[in-house]
N, C-alpha and C positions, 0 to 999 in steps of 0.2 A: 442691503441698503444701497441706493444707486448713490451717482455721482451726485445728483443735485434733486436731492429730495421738495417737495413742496414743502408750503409752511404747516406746518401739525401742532396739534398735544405733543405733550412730554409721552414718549412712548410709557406704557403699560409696563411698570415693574414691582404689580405688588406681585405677593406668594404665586397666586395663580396663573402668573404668565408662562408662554410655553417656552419650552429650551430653545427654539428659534430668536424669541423678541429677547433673552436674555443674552445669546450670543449679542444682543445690537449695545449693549447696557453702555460702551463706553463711550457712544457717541449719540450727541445730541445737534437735529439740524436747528443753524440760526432761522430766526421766524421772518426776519426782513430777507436774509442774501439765500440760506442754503447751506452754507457754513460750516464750520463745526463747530460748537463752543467748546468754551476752557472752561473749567474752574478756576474762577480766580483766589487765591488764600490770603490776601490781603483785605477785596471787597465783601466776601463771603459770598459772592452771583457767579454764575454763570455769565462769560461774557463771549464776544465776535471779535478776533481780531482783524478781519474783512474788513466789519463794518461799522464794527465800534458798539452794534447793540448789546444790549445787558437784559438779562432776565435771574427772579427769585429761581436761591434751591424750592423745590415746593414739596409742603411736608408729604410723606408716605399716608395713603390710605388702606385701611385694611387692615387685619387684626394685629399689625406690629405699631398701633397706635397708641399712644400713652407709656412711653420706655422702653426697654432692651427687655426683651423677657428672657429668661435662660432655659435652656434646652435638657430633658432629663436624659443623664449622662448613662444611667443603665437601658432606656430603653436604643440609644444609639449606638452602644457596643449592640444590642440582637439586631439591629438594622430595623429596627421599629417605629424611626422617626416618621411623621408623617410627609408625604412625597413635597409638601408644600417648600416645606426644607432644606429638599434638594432640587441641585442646580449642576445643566451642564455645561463646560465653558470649554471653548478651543485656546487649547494647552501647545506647547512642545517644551520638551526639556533640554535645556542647553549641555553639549557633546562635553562640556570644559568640566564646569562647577554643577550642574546638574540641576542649576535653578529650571523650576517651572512656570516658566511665562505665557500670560495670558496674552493675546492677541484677536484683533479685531479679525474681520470676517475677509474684508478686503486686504491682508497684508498675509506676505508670503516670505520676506526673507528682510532679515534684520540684525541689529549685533545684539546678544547676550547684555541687556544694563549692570549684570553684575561682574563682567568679569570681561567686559569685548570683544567676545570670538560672534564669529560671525555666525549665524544660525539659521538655517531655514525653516519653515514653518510645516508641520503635518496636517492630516487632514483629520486629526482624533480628536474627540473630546474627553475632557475629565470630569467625571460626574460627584459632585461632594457635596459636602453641607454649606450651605449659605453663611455667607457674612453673617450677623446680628447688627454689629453695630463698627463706627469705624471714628477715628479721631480724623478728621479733617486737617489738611495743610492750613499750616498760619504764618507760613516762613513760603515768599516766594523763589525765583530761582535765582534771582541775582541776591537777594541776603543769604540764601544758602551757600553761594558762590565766594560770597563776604568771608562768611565765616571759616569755610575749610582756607582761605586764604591764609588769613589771619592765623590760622592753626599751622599752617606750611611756615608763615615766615617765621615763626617760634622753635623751627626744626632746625638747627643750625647745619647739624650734619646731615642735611636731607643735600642731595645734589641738586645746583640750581639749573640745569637743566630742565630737572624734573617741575621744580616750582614756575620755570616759565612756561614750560608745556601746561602744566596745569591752568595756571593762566589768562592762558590762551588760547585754550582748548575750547571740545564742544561743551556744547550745553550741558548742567546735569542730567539726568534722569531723576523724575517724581516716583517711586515706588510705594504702592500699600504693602506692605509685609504683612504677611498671616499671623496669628497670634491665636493659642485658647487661653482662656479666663477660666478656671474652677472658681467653683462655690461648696462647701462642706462642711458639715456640723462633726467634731468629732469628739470624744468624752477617752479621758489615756486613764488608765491603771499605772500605777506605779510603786516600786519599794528600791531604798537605796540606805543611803546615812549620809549625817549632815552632822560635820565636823566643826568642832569650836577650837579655836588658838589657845591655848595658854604656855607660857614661861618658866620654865625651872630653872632652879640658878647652882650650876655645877661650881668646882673647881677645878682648874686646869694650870698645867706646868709649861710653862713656855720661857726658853733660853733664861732656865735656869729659876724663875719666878713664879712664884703660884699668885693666882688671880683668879677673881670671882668674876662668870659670864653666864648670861641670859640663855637659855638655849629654846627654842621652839618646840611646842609639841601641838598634836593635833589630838582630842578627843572628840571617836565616833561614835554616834548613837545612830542604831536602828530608826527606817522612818517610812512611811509608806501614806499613800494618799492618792484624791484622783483630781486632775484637773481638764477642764473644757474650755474649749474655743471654735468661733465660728471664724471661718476664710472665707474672707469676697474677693472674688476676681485674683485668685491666685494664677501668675501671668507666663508664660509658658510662651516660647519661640517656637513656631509649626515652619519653618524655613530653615533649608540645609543649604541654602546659597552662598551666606555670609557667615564669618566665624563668628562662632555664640559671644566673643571676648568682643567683638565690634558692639553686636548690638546690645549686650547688658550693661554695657558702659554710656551705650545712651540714655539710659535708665536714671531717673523717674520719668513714669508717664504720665499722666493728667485723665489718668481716666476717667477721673469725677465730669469730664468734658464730654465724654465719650457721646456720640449722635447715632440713632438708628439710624442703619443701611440705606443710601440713597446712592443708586448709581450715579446721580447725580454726582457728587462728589468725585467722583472718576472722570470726569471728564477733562480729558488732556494728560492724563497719569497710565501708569501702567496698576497692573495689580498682580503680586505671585500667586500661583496656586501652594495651597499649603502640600509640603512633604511629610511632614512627624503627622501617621496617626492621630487619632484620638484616643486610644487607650496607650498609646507612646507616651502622648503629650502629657496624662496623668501620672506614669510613672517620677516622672520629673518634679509635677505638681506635688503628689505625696512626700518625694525627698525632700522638697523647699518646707511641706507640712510639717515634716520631722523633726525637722534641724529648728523650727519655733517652737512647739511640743516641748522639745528636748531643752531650749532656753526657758517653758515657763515651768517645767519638772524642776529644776534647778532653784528655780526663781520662788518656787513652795516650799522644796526643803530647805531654804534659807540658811543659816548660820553663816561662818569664815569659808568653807569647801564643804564641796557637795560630789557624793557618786552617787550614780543611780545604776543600780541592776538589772533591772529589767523595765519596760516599760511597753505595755498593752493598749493598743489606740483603735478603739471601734469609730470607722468613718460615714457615716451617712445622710442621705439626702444630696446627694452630690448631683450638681448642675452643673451648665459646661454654656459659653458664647462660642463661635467663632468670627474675632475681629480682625481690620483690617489696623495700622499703626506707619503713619507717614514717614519716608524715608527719603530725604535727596542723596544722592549714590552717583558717584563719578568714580568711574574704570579707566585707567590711562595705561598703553602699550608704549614703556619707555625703554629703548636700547635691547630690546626682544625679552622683556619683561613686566607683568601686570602688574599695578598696585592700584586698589581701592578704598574712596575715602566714603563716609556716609555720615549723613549732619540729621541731626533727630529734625524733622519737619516743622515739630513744635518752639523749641527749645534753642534751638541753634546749636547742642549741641555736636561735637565733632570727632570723628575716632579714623583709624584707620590704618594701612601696613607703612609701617615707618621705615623709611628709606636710607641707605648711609650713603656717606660719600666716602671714596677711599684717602682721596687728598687730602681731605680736612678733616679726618681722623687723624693722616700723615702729619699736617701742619699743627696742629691741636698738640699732638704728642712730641715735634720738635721744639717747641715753644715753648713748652710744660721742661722740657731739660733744657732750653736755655736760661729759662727764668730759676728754676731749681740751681744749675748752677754761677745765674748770677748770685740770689741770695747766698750760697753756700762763698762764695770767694769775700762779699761783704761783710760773713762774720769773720774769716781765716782773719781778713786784716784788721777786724777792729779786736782781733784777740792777740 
């Protein structure tokens, strides 16, 4: 794409565009200057900081119309998807944390958003399965900014170095994080026993006195049964960039909101290439299936306590998205050390590596024995 494109359509990005026009996806020219538009997540438009114009996202044409369809998840383990589905994007993996960042056509060397090392850009692409569908930014970058603020000055023992760097620092970074959705119908087998409480009343000798006491008992009965349930959108992290404990804490998503795939929505953001497989990303999914399964086994054999022994879980009809989930992400290089904050895009949620200070751990803990033995001198005298 040159420097200063004419004014055009929205480039071409249904299914059938070529891996050329998709490498262009993250940029759109303004129609009055040449520009490049933002997404804005406050007005929901595409806008021009140039020049002030504004234009509609415009919906997707093409068979991804009328909802997020989901993708059959055995024919993409044989690589059966149709080619429509995939998509190849100029990638490099950062030296540090190993995130895979997508980058435009024109840019060659930049810093890592999740982590600040510096990065140069290759000449490779990565060829994978398209988005489906992605939650949209609704938190701009100065409320993002707000709110990890607000979260720093809550950190008493963070160094206030750190909090003024922060500050003061650069901009966030907008990130799509990758994400797969399972869907699966599954029907479990099961046999355990389902324990009832009751109370017998012994007698016991205690310093020198016999006394009547209640004592617990549990009776089990044999039990067996089957229970089913269907999973929508079982949600799985396909990014090894960020620690899992960051982003499941920013957890709930809204994915009832969830919008098919417009690059649109990219515009002015970065996007990660996913790292976790797709048959990775189900292993995970199946463990989250299990550990529900295993609370509605419980929840059937009913009574006071419950064990199960075994339990047989036929899973199928399993479907699979791959979405996109808004992340603002500040990396800061304080005193030759990284820490990273990230505020869910929607939510304003905030998580991140919490920082200590030594001195005011130091003053915290001198303070704590002064006050300990002020009180302690207060009772000597009034005893």
């Amino acid at each position: 794409m040159t420097d200063t494109p004419p004014a055009a359509p929205i480039p071409d990005t249904t299914p059938d565009a070529t891996p050329d026009k998709a490498n262009e996806e993250h940029r759109f020219p303004c129609d009055q200057c040449g520009a490049d538009y933002r997404f804005d997540p406050e007005k929901m438009m595409l806008i021009c900081d140039f020049c002030g114009s504004t234009r509609e996202v415009i919906e997707q044409t093409g068979p991804w119309d009328g909802g997020i369809r989901e993708l059959d998840f055995e024919k993409a383990i044989k690589n059966l998807l149709p080619l429509q589905e995939m998509e190849e994007t100029r990638v490099t993996t950062c030296p540090n944390c190993a995130a895979q960042i997508e980058f435009d056509p024109d840019v060659h060397a930049t810093e890592c958003p999740f982590c600040a090392t510096p990065v140069v850009t290759d000449t490779g692409t990565h060829r994978h399965i398209k988005p489906r569908g992605l939650l949209p930014f609704s938190l701009d970058e100065s409320a993002a900014r707000e709110a990890m603020n607000g979260w720093l000055g809550k950190l008493w023992f963070a160094p206030n170095g750190l909090q003024d760097y922060a500050r003061k620092g650069r901009k966030m970074q907008g990130i799509y994080v990758p994400y797969w959705t399972f869907d699966a119908n599954t029907t479990s087998d099961y046999s355990g026993a389902r324990g009832t409480v009751y109370y017998e009343t012994q007698t016991v000798h205690r310093d020198g006195k016999t006394q009547q006491v209640q004592v617990q008992k549990v009776r089990w009965t044999p039990t067996s049964g089957r229970v089913s349930r269907f999973f929508d959108d079982v949600l799985v992290l396909a990014s090894k960039a960020l620690p899992k404990r960051f982003t499941d804490a920013l957890e709930p998503w809204d994915l009832t909101a969830m919008e098919p795939y417009r690059p649109e929505f990219l515009a002015g953001f970065r996007a990660e290439g996913y790292q976790v497989d797709l048959d990775e990303g189900f292993v995970e999914a199946r463990q989250k299936m299990d550990r529900q399964i295993e609370r509605d086994v419980k929840f059937d054999i009913g009574g006071d306590r419950q064990r199960i022994n075994r339990i047989d879980t036929d899973v199928r009809d399993i479907t699979f998205k791959h979405v996109l989930l808004p992340v603002w992400l500040a990396a800061y290089k304080y005193r030759g050390k990284s820490y990273r904050f990230v505020v869910n895009g929607r939510t304003g949620r905030v998580q991140g590596e919490r920082p200590w200070s030594a001195w005011k751990i130091a003053f915290a803990v001198i303070l704590g024995l002064i006050v300990a033995a002020g009180v302690g001198y207060f009772v000597a005298q009034n005893q």
